[in-house]
C-alpha positions in Angstrom: 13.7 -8.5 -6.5 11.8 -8.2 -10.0 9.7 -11.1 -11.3 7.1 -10.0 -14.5 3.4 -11.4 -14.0 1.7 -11.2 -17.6 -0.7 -9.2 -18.2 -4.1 -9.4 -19.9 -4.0 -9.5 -23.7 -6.7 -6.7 -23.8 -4.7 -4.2 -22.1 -3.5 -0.8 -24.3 -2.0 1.5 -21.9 0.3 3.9 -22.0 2.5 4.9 -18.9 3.0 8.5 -18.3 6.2 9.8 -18.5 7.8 6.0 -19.4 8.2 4.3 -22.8 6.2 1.4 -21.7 3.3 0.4 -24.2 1.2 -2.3 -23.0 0.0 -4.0 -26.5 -3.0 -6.0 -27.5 -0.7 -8.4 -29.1 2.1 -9.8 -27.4 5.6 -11.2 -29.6 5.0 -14.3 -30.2 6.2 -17.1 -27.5 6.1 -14.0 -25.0 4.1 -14.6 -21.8 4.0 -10.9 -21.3 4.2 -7.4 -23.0 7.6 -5.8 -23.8 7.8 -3.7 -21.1 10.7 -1.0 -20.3 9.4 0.9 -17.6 11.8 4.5 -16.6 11.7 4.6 -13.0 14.0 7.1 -12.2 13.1 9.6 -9.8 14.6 13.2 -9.4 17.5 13.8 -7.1 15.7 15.0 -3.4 18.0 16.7 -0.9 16.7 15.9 2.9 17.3 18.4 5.6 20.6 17.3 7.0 19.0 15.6 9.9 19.6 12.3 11.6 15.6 12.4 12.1 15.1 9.9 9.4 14.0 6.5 8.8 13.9 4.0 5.8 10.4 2.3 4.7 9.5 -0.1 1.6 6.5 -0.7 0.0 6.4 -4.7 -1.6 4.6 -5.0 -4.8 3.2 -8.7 -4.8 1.2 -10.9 -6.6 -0.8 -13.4 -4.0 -1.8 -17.2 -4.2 -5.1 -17.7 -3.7 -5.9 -19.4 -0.4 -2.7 -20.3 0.3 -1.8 -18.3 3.5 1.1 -20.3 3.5 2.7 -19.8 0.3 1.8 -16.0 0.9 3.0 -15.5 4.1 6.7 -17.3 2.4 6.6 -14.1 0.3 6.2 -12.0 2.6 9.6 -13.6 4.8 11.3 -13.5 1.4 10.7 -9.7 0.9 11.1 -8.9 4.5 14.4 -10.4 5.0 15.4 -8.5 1.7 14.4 -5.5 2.8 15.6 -5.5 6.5 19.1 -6.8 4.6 19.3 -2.9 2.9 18.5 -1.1 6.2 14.6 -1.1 6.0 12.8 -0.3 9.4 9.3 -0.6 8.1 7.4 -2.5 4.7 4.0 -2.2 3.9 2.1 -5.2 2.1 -0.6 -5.0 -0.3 -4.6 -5.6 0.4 -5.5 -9.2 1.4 -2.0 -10.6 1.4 -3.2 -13.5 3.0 -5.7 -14.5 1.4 -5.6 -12.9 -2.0 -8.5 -10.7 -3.8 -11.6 -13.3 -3.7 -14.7 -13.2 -1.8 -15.2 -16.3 -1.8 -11.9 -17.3 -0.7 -11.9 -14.5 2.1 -15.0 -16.1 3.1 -13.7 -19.5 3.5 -10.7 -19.1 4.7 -10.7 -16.0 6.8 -9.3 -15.9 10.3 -9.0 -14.6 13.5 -5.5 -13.0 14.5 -4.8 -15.8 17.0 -3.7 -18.7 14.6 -2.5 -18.5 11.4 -1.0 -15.6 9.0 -1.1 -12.9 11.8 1.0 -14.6 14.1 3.3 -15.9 11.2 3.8 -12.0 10.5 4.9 -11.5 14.5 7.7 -13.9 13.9 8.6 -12.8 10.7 9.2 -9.3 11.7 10.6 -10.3 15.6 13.1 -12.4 13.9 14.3 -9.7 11.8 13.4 -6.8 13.9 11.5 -5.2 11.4 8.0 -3.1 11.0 5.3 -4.9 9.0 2.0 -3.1 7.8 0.1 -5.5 5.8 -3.6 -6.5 4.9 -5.0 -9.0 6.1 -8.3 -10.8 6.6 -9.7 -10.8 10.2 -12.6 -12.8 11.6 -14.4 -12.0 14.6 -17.1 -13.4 15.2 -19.2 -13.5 12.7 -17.9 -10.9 11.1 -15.3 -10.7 8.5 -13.0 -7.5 8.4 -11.1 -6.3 5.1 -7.9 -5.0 7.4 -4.4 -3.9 8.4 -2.2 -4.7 10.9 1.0 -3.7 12.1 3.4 -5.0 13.9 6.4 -3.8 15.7 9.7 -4.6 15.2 9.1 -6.7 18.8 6.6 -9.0 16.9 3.8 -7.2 18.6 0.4 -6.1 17.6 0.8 -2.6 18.2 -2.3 -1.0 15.7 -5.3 -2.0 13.0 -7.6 -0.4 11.2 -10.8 -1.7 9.8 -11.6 -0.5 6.2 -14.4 2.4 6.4 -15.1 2.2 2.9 -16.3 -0.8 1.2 -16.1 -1.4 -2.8 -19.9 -1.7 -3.6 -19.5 -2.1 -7.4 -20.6 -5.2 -9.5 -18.9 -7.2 -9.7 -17.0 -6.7 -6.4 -19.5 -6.2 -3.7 -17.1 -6.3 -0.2 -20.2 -5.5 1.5 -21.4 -9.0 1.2 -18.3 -10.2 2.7 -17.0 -7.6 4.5 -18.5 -5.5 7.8 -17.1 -2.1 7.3 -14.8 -0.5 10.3 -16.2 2.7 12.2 -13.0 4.1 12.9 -10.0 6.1 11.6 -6.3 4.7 12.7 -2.9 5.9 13.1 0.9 4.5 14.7 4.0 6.5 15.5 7.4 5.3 14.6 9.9 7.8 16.1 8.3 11.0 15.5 6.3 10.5 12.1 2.9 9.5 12.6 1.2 6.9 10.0 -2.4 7.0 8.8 -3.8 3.8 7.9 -6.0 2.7 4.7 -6.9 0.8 2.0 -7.3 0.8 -1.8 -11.3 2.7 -1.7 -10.8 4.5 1.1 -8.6 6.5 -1.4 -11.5 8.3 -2.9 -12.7 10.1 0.1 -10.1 12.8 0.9 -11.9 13.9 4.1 -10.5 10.4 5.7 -6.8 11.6 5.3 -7.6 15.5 6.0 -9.3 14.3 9.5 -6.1 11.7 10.0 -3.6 14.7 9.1 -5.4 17.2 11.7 -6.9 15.2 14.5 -4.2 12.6 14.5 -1.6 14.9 13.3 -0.6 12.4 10.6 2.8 13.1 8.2 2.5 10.2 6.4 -0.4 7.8 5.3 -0.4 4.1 4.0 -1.8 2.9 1.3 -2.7 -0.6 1.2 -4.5 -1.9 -2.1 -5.9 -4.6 -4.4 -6.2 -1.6 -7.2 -7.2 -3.2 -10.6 -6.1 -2.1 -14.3 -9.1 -0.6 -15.7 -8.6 2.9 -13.5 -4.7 2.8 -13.1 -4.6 6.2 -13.7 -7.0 6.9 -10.7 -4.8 5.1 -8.6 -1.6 7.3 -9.4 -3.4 10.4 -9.5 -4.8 9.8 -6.0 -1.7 8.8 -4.4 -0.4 12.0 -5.8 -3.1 14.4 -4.6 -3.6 12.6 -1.2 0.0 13.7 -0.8 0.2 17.0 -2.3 -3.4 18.6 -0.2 -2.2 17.2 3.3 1.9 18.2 2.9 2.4 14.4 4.1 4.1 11.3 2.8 2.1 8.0 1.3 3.6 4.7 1.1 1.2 2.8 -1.5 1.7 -0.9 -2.1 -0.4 -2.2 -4.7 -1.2 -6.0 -6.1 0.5 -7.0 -9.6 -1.0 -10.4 -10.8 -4.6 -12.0 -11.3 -7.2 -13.1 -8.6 -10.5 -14.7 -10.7 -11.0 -12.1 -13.3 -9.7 -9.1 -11.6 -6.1 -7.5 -12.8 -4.0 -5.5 -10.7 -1.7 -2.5 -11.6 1.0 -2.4 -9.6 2.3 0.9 -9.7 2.9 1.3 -6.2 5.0 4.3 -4.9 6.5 6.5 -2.0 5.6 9.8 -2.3 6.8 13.3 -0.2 5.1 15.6 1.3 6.1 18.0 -2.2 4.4 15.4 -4.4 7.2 14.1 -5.8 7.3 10.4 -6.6 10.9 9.3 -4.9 10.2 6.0 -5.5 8.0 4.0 -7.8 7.4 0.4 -9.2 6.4 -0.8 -13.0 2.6 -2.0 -13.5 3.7 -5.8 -13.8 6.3 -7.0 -11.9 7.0 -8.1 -8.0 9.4 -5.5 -6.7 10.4 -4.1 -3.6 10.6 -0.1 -3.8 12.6 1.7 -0.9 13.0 5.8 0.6 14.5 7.6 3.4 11.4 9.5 5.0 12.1 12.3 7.2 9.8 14.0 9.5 11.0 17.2 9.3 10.6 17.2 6.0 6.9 16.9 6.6 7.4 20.0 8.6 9.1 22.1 6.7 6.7 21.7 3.5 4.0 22.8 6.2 6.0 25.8 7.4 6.6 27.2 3.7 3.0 26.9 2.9 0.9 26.9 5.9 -2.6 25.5 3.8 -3.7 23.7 6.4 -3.9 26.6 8.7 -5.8 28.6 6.3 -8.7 26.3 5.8 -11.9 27.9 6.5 -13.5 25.9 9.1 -16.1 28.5 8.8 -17.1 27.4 5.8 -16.7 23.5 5.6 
């Protein structure tokens, strides 16, 4: 499932290791930039274990304020992915609502009516895992969160984004109250740390999931926009690499007000390597067999997070 969303005239940027150019001019009649993106990821042998489990990450683009037409996309890609042998997929940031404040401010719900409970049918029908963001009111509060449910239909963990974007001209903290704890779920034996888009600029959030809630794998749930693309793979990378774990990142393509996201979302092992990854401007749906004793094995071979220094820091 590939569908190109055009990108911003302005845009010049080149892709790492890919012969994709984004260019300020476009050919002419084109609706979006010539765009041949390599996506092919080395050959990875997993320990020949039946300890293993397939997960997606959906790169989306969202309709503003229309839960409905949103939630449609996120049936479409669900089914698709439970149809290859998926067990859990992870949505972007605000899927329901898209990347506004002022639309998460009007339209904003609490999980009892609405998107939420659209997602428990969704995935009890097809007995899938869904992770996805999601606005939640509560009160009179207005969270920037994740939920996931079971393959059941069932609510079975959230998490609360800790870290609010405080930057003109997005300033969640005028929306959003920010969550005061750190989150995790189990699937089999791999554990999952939850978080979202900021939150990946604060490394001590994923070393305190990977130790205290013995975490192998983290997802990554963001609205992450052009301008700092290369932060966003970089960060996925080294979130990876210094905690030996896996990260699932599904990012926004598309355009909410004046904000352009990168796509770019990818599934990453515990070595760093990238075993699957999506272009900067389509709607795809990347897949990978994780395996948890992967995770251990990296951790066995070099044992870095038993030689912190807890004396020190």
């Amino acid at each position: 499932m590939r569908r190109r969303v055009a990108l911003p005239k302005h845009f010049v940027q080149k892709l790492p290791g890919t012969c994709c150019r984004f260019r300020d001019r476009f050919p002419s009649g084109s609706a979006s930039p010539r765009c041949f993106v390599n996506r092919q990821s080395p050959r990875i042998v997993l320990p020949n274990t039946l300890n293993r489990m397939k997960v997606a990450a959906a790169q989306i683009s969202c309709s503003l304020g229309d839960s409905k037409a949103n939630l449609l996309k996120v049936r479409n890609f669900s089914r698709e992915a439970r149809d290859t042998g998926t067990e859990l997929i992870v949505f972007p940031e605000m899927t329901d609502t898209g990347y506004s404040m002022s639309v998460i401010e009007a339209h904003a719900n609490s999980w009892t009516r609405g998107f939420v409970p659209g997602l428990q049918e969704i995935a009890a029908k097809l007995s899938i895992a869904i992770v996805c963001g999601v606005s939640e009111r509560d009160g009179t509060s207005i969270y920037n969160s994740l939920v996931f449910v079971d393959q059941q239909g069932q609510i079975a963990a959230k998490y609360r984004k800790t870290h609010l974007y405080a930057v003109t001209p997005v300033e969640e903290e005028r929306c959003f109250a920010s969550g005061d704890a750190f989150s995790s779920f189990a699937i089999g034996n791999l554990r999952f740390g939850f978080s979202i888009c900021y939150d990946l600029r604060f490394p001590e959030m994923y070393r305190k999931l990977t130790i205290e809630q013995n975490a192998g794998a983290f997802i990554v749930s963001s609205a992450w926009p052009f301008p700092r693309i290369e932060h966003f793979r970089t960060l996925i990378l080294a979130r990876a690499i210094e905690n030996q774990s896996y990260v699932i990142a599904s990012n926004r393509v598309g355009k909410d007000g004046d904000l352009w996201f990168c796509g770019s979302s990818a599934i990453i092992d515990p070595r760093g390597v990238a075993v699957a990854s999506a272009s900067a401007d389509r709607e795809e749906l990347i897949q990978a067999d994780l395996s948890e004793d992967l995770v251990r094995s990296v951790r066995s071979r070099v044992e870095s997070l038993a030689h912190r220094r807890e004396d020190l820091y």
